[in-house]
C-alpha positions in Angstrom: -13.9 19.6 43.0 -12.4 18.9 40.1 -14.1 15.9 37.9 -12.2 14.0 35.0 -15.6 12.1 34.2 -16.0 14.4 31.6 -12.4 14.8 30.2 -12.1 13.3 26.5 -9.9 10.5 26.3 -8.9 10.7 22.7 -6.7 13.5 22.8 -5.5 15.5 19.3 -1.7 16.1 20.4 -0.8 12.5 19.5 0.0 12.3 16.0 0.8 16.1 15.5 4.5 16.1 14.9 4.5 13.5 12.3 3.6 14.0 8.4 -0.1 13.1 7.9 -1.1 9.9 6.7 -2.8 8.4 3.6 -6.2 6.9 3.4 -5.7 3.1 3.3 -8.9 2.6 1.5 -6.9 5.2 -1.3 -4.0 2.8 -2.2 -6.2 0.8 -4.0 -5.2 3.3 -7.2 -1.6 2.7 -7.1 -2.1 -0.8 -6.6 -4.7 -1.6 -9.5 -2.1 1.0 -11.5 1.4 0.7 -10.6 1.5 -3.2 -9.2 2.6 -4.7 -5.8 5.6 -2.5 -6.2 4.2 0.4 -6.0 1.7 -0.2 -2.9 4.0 -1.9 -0.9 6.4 1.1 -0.8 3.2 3.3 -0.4 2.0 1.0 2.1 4.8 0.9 4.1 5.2 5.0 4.2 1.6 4.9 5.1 2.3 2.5 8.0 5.3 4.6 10.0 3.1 7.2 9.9 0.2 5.9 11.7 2.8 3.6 14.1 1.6 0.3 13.0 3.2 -2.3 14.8 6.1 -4.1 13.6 4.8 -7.2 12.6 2.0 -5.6 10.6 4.7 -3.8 8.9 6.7 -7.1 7.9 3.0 -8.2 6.7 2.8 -5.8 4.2 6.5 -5.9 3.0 6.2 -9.8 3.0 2.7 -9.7 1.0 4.4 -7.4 -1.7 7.1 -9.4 -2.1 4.9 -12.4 -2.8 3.1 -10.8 -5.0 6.2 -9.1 -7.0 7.0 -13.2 -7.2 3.8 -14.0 -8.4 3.4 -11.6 -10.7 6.9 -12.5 -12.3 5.9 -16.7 -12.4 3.0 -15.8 -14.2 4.4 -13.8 -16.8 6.7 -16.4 -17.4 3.4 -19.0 -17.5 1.5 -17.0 -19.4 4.7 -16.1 -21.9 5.6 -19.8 -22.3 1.9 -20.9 -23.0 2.2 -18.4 -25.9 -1.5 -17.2 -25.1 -2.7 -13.8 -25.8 -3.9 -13.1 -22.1 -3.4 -9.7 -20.7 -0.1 -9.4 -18.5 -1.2 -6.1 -17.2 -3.9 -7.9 -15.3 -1.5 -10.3 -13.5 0.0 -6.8 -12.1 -3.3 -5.4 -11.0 -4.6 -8.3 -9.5 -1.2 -8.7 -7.5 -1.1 -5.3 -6.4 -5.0 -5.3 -5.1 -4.0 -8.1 -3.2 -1.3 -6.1 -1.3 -3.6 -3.9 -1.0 -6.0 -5.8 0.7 -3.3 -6.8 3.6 -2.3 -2.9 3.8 -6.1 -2.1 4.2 -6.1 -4.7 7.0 -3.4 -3.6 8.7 -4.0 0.6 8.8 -7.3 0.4 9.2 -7.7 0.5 13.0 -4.8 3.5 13.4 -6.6 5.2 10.4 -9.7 5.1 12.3 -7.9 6.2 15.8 -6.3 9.0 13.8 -9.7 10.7 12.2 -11.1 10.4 15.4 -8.3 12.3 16.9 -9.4 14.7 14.8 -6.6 14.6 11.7 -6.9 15.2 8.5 -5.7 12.7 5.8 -3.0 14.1 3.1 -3.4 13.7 -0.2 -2.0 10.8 -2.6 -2.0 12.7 -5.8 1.5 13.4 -6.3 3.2 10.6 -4.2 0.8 8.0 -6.0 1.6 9.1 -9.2 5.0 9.1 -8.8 5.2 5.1 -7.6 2.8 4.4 -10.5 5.4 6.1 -13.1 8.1 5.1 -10.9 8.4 1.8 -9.6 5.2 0.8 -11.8 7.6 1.5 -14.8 10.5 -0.7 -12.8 8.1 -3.3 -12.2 7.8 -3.5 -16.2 11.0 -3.4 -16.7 11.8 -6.3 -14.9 8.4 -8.0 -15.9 9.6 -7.7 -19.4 13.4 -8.4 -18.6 11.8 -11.8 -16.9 9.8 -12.6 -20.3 12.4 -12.1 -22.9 14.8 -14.3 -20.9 
C-alpha cells in the first residue's frame, strides 16, 4: 500500500524554468548607492521572478515613485535653503526606504524559494549596472531639478 504521509510537499520543479532570483535582503546596495531608482527597477525584476502578487508589485513601483518625488522636493528644499547639507544622503535614505517595502514584499517567496531548494543569482553585474545607470539618471535629473 502505497502511503503519501511521507511524500514532501515542497517540491523543487516549481520555480525551475524561470531565471533565478535576487536576495531581497541584497538590494539594500543598490538602494543606499544608486537611489529609489535604481531599487525599484531591481525590485521589480526581483518580484516577477519570485511571482509576487500584483498588488505587492504596485507596492514597490508606488514606494519608488514616492521616494523619486521625495528625493527631488528635497533637493529643491535643501537648494533653496542655501545650506551645505549632503544631497547624496537624501538619495540614500530614499532608496533604503524602497528598499524596506521590497524586503517586505519578497521576503516570504524568497523564503519558499530556498526552501525549494534554489539557489539565489548573483547582483554583481545587474546592480552595478542600475547604480551607474539609472543612479547616474537619477542625478541627472536631481541636478536638472536644482539648477532650475
Amino acid at each position: 500500500m502505497a502511503d503519501d504521509l511521507f511524500t514532501p510537499t515542497i517540491a523543487p520543479a516549481a520555480y525551475e524554468t524561470r531565471r533565478p532570483p535576487w536576495r531581497p535582503q541584497s538590494l539594500i546596495f543598490p538602494a543606499v548607492f544608486g537611489g529609489p531608482t535604481a531599487v525599484t527597477v531591481l525590485a521589480l525584476l526581483n518580484g516577477r521572478r519570485l511571482r509576487v502578487s500584483r498588488p505587492a508589485q504596485m507596492a514597490v513601483l508606488g514606494t519608488g515613485l514616492v521616494g523619486l518625488l521625495a528625493r527631488l522636493a528635497m533637493t529643491l528644499a535643501i537648494v533653496d535653503d542655501g545650506a551645505g547639507r549632503p544631497v547624496r544622503l537624501v538619495g540614500a535614505l530614499a532608496g533604503a526606504l524602497v528598499w524596506l517595502v521590497a524586503a517586505a514584499t519578497q521576503k516570504r517567496p524568497f523564503r519558499s524559494y530556498e526552501l525549494r531548494g534554489g539557489q539565489p543569482a548573483s547582483l554583481w553585474l545587474p546592480g552595478l549596472g542600475a547604480v551607474l545607470l539609472l543612479g547616474f539618471t537619477e542625478a541627472v535629473l536631481v541636478f536638472l531639478v536644482a539648477v532650475a
